[in-house]
C-alpha angles and dihedrals in degrees: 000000000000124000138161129207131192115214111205072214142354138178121249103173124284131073095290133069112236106234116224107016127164128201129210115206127187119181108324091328131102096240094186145336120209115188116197100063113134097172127053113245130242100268097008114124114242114241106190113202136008122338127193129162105291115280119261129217114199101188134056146165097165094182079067089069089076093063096055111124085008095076107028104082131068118034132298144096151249089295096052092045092050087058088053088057093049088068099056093045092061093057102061127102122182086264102049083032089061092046103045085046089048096061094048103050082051089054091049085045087061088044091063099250115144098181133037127192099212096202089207139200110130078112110146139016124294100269086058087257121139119253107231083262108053093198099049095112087061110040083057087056088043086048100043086048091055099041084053094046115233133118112265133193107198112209114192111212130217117227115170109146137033096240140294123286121197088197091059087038094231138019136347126225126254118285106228089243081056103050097091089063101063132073091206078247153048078220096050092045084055097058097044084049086058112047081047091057091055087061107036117057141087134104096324097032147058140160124236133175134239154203115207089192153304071258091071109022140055127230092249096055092036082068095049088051092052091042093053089050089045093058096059118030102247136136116273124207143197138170103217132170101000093138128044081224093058091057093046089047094047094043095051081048105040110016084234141080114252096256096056075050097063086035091061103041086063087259103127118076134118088294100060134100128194112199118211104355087177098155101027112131138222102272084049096052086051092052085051097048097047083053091066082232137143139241118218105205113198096184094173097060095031080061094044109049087036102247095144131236118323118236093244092148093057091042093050082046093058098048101259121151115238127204135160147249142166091227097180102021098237079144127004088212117122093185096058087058085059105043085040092062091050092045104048079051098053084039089056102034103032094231134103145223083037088159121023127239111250080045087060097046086047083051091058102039112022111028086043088059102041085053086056091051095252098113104157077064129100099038134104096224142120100273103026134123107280092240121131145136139211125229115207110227086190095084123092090248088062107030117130095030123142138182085274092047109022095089092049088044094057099045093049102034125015126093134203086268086064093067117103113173131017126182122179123182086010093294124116106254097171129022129194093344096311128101106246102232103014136082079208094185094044090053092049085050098049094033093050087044093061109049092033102047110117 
C-alpha cells in the first residue's frame, strides 16, 4: 500500500519545525520525505498541525493502569503502594489480562505512542501454578497490542525471590501475592522465553528480557537472563536503584550497588536498559555509560510514588542514552515525561534549558525506539518505520504556535488530547483524535470494573 501525506509541519530534528513537508509511504516504510511544499497535493492526506515519529514509551506495566486515582492520595511510599498493586495483579486472569491491556495500549495509541516496552511478570496463575499455556499471560499482551495497533516489545521478566534482606544475609523467599510472577528458576524462565519467542515476532512484534531487580533476582540468574538476551540480540531490562532502600539492601547483601551488581554479572552492553536509576550515583552512571547502555526515566511515577529525581544530568554527562516511559500510568503522557525530566532539573539546580528541545523530543521517539530494539523507529526519513504522529496546534494549549515555536510548544505544553492522527506500520491508528476501532474510554471503563470491583 502506498500513501502520501502532507504535514502543514513536521519535525525533522533540530529546534525548528520544517514547513510543508510530504511523506511517502510505502507498506509500513517512509519512501520518501520532501520538505519545501506550500501547497497539499492532489491525493496527499492533510495533516493539520505539527507531526513527529510516533512517540515511544519504553516502559510499561499496563495491569498499573487500573490503580490510577485509587493509590495516589494519603500518605505512603513506594512499599505501600506496591502492596496496593499486589492486589490488582492477583486478580487477573488471560482474559481480563488481554482486555485491561487492550485499553491501555488504545489509550497510549491516543496519546500518540507507536511502540510500548511491556516490562512483563504477571506470568502464571495465582497460586504461582502454570496455565496450560504458559505463555498465556503473554500472548494476551502480545494480542491486546496487536488488536490496539501499535508496535510491542514484549520484555519477559525474571522474579525468583521476595527481596533482599542484609539481616538474612541474602534473599528472602516469595510473598504469596508474589508467586505468579516467578518461573522456580532463571533456567525454567528461559525455556518458557523461548518457546514464547518462537510464537510472538514479525513486523509488529518482538520479544526482550528482563530483570525485574537485584530485589528479585540473584547474580547468578541475572547472567542467565543476559546470556539468553546476548544470544540473541534482543533488548535486556532491568529496573536498578529506584528506592534508597533497594541500594542499602543490595549493598548489606552484595557489597555492591545494584548497578555494580548487573555490571558484574556480564548485563550492561549497547542493548540494556535501566529503568529508573533514580539514586544511582556517579561511579554507577559511569559504569553505565562505558557500557554503551541506556536509562528509561518514568518522571511521572518516580513523583508519584515518591522516588525522588532521577540523575539525568549525570547520566547525559556520561554518555548514556536516555529515553522515556509511563511505567505505572498516573498519567499516559509522554510529554509530560519529557517536560517532567527538564523541569525537576530546573526545579534542583535552579537553571534552565538544562536539556535542549529537540534533545527532549529525541528523548521521547528515537532513543525510545532504539531501547526497544526498533532502532530504524522514531525518525522521518526515507527508510524508517512508517510511524508519526500529528500534534494540533488548534487547542488552547497550542494556540499561537508557529514553525519557529510549535516543537517547544509541544514539549512544554501539549498534552495526549492534543494528537490528532497516528499512524504506525504505515496504517491510521488514530483519526481525528479518535482511535479507529476502540471506544477507548468505554473498554477502560469496563477493563478497570472488572479487576477492581469489591
Amino acid at each position: 500500500m502506498t500513501a502520501h501525506y502532507w504535514c502543514e509541519m513536521a519535525w525533522l530534528g533540530g529546534p525548528r519545525a520544517t514547513e510543508g513537508v510530504v511523506i511517502g509511504v510505502d507498506g509500513d516504510r517512509i519512501s520518501a520525505v520532501c520538505a519545501g511544499v506550500p501547497l497539499r497535493p492532489e491525493g496527499a492526506i492533510p495533516l493539520t498541525g505539527l507531526t513527529l515519529p510516533a512517540l515511544a514509551n519504553a516502559h510499561s506495566h499496563a495491569f498499573h493502569r487500573a490503580l490510577r486515582g485509587r493509590t495516589h492520595v494519603g500518605r505512603g511510599n513506594f512499599w505501600s503502594w506496591r502492596d496496593l498493586m499486589y492486589r490488582v495483579a492477583g486478580r487477573l486472569d488471560p482474559d481480563s489480562y488481554y482486555r485491561l491491556a487492550r485499553a491501555v495500549f488504545a489509550e497510549m495509541a491516543l496519546a500518540g505512542i507507536g511502540v510500548v516496552g511491556e516490562f512483563h511478570y504477571v506470568h502464571h496463575r495465582p497460586d504461582g501454578a502454570s496455565y496450560d499455556d504458559s505463555n498465556a499471560m503473554s500472548a494476551a499482551a502480545a494480542t491486546a497490542a496487536r488488536d490496539a495497533g501499535i508496535r510491542l516489545t514484549l520484555l519477559d521478566t525474571l522474579y525468583l525471590h521476595g527481596g533482599l534482606d542484609p539481616a538474612l544475609g541474602g534473599y528472602e523467599p516469595l510473598r504469596p501475592a508474589q508467586s505468579r510472577f516467578s518461573d522456580g528458576s532463571a533456567d525454567r524462565w528461559a525455556d518458557r522465553v523461548q518457546q514464547l519467542a518462537s510464537t510472538i515476532s514479525g513486523p509488529m512484534a518482538q520479544i526482550g528480557a528482563a530483570v525485574h531487580s537485584v530485589r528479585a533476582v540473584d547474580p547468578p540468574s541475572i547472567k542467565v537472563a543476559t546470556d539468553w538476551a546476548r544470544e540473541r540480540g534482543a533488548p535486556l531490562h532491568f529496573h536498578a536503584s529506584e528506592q534508597p532502600a533497594e541500594n542499602e539492601q543490595c549493598l548489606g547483601v552484595h557489597g555492591m550497588t545494584p548497578v555494580e551488581v548487573i555490571a558484574r554479572a556480564g548485563g550492561l552492553d549497547s542493548n540494556t536498559t535501566l529503568v529508573h536509576a533514580t539514586h544511582a550515583d556517579d561511579r554507577d552512571q559511569a559504569l553505565v555509560g562505558e557500557a554503551g547502555a541506556s536509562c528509561c526515566l518514568c518522571p511521572t511515577t518516580e513523583r508519584d510514588l515518591a522516588d525522588g529525581i532521577g540523575p539525568s544530568v549525570g547520566l547525559a554527562r556520561h554518555g548514556v542514552g536516555l529515553c522515556l516511559g509511563s511505567d505505572s500510568h498516573a498519567v499516559v503522557d509522554i510529554f509530560e515525561e519529557a517536560r517532567t525530566v527538564e523541569g525537576d532539573q530546573r526545579a534542583a539546580s535552579n537553571d534552565r534549558g538544562v536539556f535542549d528541545t529537540d534533545a527532549l523530543a529525541a528523548m521521547a521517539t528515537s532513543a525510545g525506539y532504539r531501547s526497544l530494539g526498533w532502532p530504524e523507529g522514531g525518525r522521518l526519513e526515507a527508510g524508517a518505520l512508517a510511524d508519526f504522529a500529528t500534534v494540533g496546534l488548534d487547542s488552547v494549549r497550542m494556540a499561537g504556535a508557529d514553525a519557529d515555536t510549535a516543537l517547544a510548544a509541544t514539549i512544554f505544553a501539549a498534552a495526549s488530547p492534543d494528537v490528532h492522527h497516528l499512524v504506525v506500520g504505515g496504517k491510521t491508528v488514530v483519526r481525528d483524535g479518535r482511535h479507529t476501532t476502540i471506544d477507548v474510554a468505554a473498554e477502560l471503563v469496563a477493563a478497570i470494573t472488572e479487576v477492581t470491583a469489591p
